[in-house]
N, C-alpha and C positions, 0 to 999 in steps of 0.2 A: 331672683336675679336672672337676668340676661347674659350670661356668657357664651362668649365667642374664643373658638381657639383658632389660633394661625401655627399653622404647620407644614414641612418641607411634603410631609406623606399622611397618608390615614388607610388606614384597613380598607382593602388588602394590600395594600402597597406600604410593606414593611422594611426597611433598611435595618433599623436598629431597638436599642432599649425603649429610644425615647418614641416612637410609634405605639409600642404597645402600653408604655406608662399615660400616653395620652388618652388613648382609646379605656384603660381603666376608670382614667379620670371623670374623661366625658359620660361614660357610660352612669358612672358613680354619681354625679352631679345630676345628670339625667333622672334616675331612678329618687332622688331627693326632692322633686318638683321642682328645679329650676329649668331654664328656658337653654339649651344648649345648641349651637352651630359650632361646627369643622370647617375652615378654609385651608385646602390642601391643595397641591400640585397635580397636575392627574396627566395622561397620554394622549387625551387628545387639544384642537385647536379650541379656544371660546371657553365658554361656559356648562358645566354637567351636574345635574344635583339629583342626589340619593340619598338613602336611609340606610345605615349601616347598624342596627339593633337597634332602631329607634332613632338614633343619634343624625339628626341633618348632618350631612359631609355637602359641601360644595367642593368642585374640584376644577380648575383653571390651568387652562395649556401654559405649560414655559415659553415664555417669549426670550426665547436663548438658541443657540447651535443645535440643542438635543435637549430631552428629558433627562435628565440625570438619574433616575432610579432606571431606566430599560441600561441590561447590559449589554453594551459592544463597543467592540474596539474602536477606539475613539486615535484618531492621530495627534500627535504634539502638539500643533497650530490649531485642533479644535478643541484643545483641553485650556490654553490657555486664552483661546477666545472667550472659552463660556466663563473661567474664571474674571476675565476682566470687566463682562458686561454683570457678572453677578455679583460684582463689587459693591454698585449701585443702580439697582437695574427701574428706573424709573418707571420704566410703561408695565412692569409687575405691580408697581405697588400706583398707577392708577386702577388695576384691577379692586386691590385692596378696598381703596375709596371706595368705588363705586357697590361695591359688596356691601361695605360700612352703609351706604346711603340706605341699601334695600331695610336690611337686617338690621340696625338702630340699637347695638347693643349698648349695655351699661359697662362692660370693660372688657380688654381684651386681655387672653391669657398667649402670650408667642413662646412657643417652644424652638424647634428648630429653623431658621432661616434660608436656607439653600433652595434656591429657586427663588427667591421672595428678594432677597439680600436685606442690608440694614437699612433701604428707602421704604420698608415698610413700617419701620417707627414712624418714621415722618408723615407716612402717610392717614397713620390711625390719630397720629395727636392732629394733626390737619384737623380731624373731627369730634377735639376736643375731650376725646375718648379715653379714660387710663388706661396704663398698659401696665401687665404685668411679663416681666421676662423671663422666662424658665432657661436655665443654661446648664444643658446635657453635654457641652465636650465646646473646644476649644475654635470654633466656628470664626469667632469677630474676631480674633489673634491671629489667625491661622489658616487660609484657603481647604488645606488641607485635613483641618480638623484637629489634628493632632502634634503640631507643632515639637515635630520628630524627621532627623532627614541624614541618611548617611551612616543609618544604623546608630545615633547618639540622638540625645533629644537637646533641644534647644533653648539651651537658654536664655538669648534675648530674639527677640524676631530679625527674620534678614529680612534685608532690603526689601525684594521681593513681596513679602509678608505684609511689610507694613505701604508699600506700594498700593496693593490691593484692598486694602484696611484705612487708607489715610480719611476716608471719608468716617467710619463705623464708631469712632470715640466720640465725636460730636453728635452723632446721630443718634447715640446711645444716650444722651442728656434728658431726650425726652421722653424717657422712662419714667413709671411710679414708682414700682416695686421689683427687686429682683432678687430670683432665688436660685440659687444653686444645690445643684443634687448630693454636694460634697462642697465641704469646707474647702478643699482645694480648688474649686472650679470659679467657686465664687470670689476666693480672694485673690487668684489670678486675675479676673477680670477687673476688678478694684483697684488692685496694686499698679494697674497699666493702665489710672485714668478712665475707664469706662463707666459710664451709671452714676456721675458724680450728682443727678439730681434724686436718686432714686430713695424715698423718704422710707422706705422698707426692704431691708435686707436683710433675709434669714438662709437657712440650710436647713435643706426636706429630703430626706435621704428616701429614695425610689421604695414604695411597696410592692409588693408582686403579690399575686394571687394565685395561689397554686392548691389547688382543692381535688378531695374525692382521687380518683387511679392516678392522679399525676403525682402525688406522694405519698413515698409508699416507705418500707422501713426500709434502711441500710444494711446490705449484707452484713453478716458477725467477723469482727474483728479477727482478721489473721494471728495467729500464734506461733510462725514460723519468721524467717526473712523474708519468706515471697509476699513482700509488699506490694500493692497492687498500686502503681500513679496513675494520674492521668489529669489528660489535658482535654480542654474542649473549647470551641470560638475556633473565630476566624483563624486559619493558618497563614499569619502573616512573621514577617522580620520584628514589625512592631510589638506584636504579642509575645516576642521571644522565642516563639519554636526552634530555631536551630541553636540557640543559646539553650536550650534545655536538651536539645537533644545529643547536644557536645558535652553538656553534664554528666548527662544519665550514660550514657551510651559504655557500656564495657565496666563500669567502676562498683556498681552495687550487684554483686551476683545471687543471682535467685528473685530479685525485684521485676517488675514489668513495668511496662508505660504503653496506655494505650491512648491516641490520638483521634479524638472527634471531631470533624471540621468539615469546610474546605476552602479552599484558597485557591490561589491561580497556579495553573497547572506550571505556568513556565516555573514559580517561585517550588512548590509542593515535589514535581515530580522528582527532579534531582536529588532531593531531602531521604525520598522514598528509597533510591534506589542506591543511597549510602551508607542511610540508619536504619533500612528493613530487618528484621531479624526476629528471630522468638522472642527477645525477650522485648523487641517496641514494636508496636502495631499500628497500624493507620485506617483506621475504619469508615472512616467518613462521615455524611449525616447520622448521627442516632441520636436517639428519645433522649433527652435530658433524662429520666424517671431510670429509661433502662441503663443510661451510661453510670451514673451516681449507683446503682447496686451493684455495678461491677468494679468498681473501685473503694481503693480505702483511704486515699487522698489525693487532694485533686490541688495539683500545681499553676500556679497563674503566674508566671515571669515574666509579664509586660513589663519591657523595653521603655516604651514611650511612657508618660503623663496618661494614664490611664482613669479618665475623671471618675466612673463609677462603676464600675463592670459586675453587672447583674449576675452574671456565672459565678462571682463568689458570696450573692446575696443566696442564688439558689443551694449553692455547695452547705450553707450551713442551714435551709430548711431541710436538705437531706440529712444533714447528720455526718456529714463528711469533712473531717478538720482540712485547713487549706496552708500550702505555703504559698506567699505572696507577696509578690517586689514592693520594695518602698515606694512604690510609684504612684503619681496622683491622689486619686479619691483609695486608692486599696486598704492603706494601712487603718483606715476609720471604718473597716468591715472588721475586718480581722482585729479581735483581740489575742496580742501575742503573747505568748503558752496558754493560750485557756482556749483558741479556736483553732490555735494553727500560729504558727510563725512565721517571721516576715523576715526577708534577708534584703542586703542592699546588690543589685546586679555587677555593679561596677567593682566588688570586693573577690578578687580572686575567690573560686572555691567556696562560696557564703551557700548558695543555690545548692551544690552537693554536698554541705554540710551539713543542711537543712533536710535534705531526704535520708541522707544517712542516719538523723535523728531518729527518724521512726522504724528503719533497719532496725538500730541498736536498742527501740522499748518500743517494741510494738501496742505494748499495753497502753500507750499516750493516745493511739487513733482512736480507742474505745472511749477514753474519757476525754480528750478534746473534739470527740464527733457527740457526743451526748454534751458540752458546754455549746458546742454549736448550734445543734438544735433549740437549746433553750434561750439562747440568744436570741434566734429568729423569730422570737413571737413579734417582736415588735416590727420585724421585717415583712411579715403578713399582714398585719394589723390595716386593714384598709380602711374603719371607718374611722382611728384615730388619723390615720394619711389623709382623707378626704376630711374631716374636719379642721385641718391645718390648714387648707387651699382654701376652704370654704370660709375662715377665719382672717386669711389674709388680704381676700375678695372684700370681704364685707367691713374690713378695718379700713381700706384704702380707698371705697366709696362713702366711706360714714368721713374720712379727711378730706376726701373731693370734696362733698356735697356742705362739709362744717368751713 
């Protein structure tokens, strides 16, 4: 096969999960002997092509206000310029075309859209091309991703939202296939009209690949109250941090919580300077490998619709039971009492009920961090993950071609 993927980013220009789940992919496909291109966003004007592990990346300037992956401060009226022309940003997805012309692929695999927008559907069926849609988070609903605003998450789109969006439903028709990383992601976009031609729709839940020093055992089960939390990811409002740190803070004594991240100073430094103390700590970047042997469970109290958050796929290749909001894709990581427990954010006290659980039987971290590890085989499992895609490819060109 001939596959091409379209993507917001590609190696080294990494935002999120869905960079690296692609770069597995490609790479994964690659080494299979099929034929593999990247169409990716890149920093400069025109046209750039390299070899990223083999793997062709082509990479095409934004024709927007700014690149979206370089950080700086951006002012109001440039944030919502670039969102209105990335509504439908046509002279991106001539780029597309013309790519399409060179490269002649047999189907296209889109993951994320930002910088591209939904005029690159249009563009690839233009060339009569299937497509298949990968949906990592809340993109076509939502400018913002995450369709969360004023510290609640949202349950129908505002205005706004669908302002920006009024083209993306239709545009999304001329889809083959579409997959979601979490049953929740997928049947959001469903539920709202989207993908109504898309003759294949399943749920492929992200593999990771984490081999040799990057996993390594988990510290031994504490036998006292000094339970060790901890959190890691972005330090946002969305992720809950200051909802967790209003939990924890003064009510489990002898417990810690340490904080891996970073976020924006203006949100972060305040945080720091009212819940610093022995018992929470704020460390910053550290090693996945090294943070998970220094705890004994690792809390995820996303706020928002959180579609898949790979930090609690890793949490339990560590070995590390997790507590984890009902939010989006979470509750379909976590099996609750056997990995870790899952509380609802909006129930008074649920969140410090749930850490006080392992306070009062610390013996549960030992055997729901051993139920977690044996869960995650399947979480690793790459060449049944790569078998799925390579199954879905080749289903949807055997119905093209029939």
């Amino acid at each position: 096969m001939k596959i091409f993927y379209l993507n917001q980013l590609y190696s080294p220009h990494v935002a999120g999960g869905s960079e690296i789940c692609l770069q597995e992919e490609a790479q994964g496909m690659l080494a299979r002997g099929h034929e593999v291109t990247v169409l990716a966003t890149g920093p400069t004007p025109g046209i750039a092509i390299d070899h990223v592990n083999g793997v062709k990346v082509i990479r095409a300037g934004t024709n927007n206000v700014y690149w979206h992956y370089k950080k700086e401060q951006r002012s109001f009226v440039q944030g919502k310029t670039w969102h209105i022309k990335d509504s439908y940003n046509a002279s991106m997805a001539a780029i597309v075309e013309t790519v399409l012309d060179t490269e002649a692929p047999d189907l296209v695999a889109v993951h994320t859209l930002p910088g591209w927008s939904a005029a690159a559907w249009q563009a690839i069926a233009n060339k009569n091309i299937p497509i298949v849609q990968v949906l990592h988070d809340l993109y076509h609903l939502c400018p913002t991703t995450q369709m969360f605003k004023g510290g609640e998450v949202c349950e129908q789109r505002c205005v706004s939202c669908r302002l920006l969006r009024v083209r993306s439903r239709s545009a999304s028709s001329v889809v083959s296939a579409v997959v979601g990383v979490s049953r929740f992601v997928l049947d959001k976009h469903l539920s709202a009209g989207f993908f109504s031609n898309a003759s294949i729709r399943k749920v492929v839940f992200n593999a990771r690949s984490l081999t040799g020093e990057d996993v390594i055992s988990t510290s031994e089960a504490c036998t006292s109250s000094d339970v060790r939390f901890g959190f890691i990811g972005t330090l946002s409002q969305a992720k809950g941090l200051e909802f967790l740190l209003n939990e924890f803070s003064g009510k489990l004594p002898g417990a810690t919580l340490s904080i891996a991240g970073r976020g924006d100073p203006a949100y972060v430094d305040p945080l720091k300077k009212k819940y610093e103390s022995e018992s929470i700590r704020f460390l910053g970047y550290v090693k996945p490998s090294d943070f998970f042997a220094s705890i004994d469970v690792l809390v995820v109290p996303s706020l928002w619709n959180d579609t898949y958050p790979g930090v609690v796929v890793e949490s339990h290749i560590y070995g590390v039971p997790v507590i984890g909001s009902a939010r989006g894709g979470i509750p379909e990581i976590i099996t609750e009492k056997v990995t870790g427990l899952i509380f609802e954010p909006t129930e008074d006290g649920a969140l410090l009920k749930a850490m006080k659980h392992f306070v009062d039987a610390t013996e549960q971290i030992k055997k729901m961090g051993a139920a977690a590890k044996e869960s995650s085989r399947a979480m690793v499992d790459i060449k049944s993950w790569l078998d799925t895609y390579e199954n879905i490819y080749m289903n949807l060109l055997e119905a093209t071609v029939g």
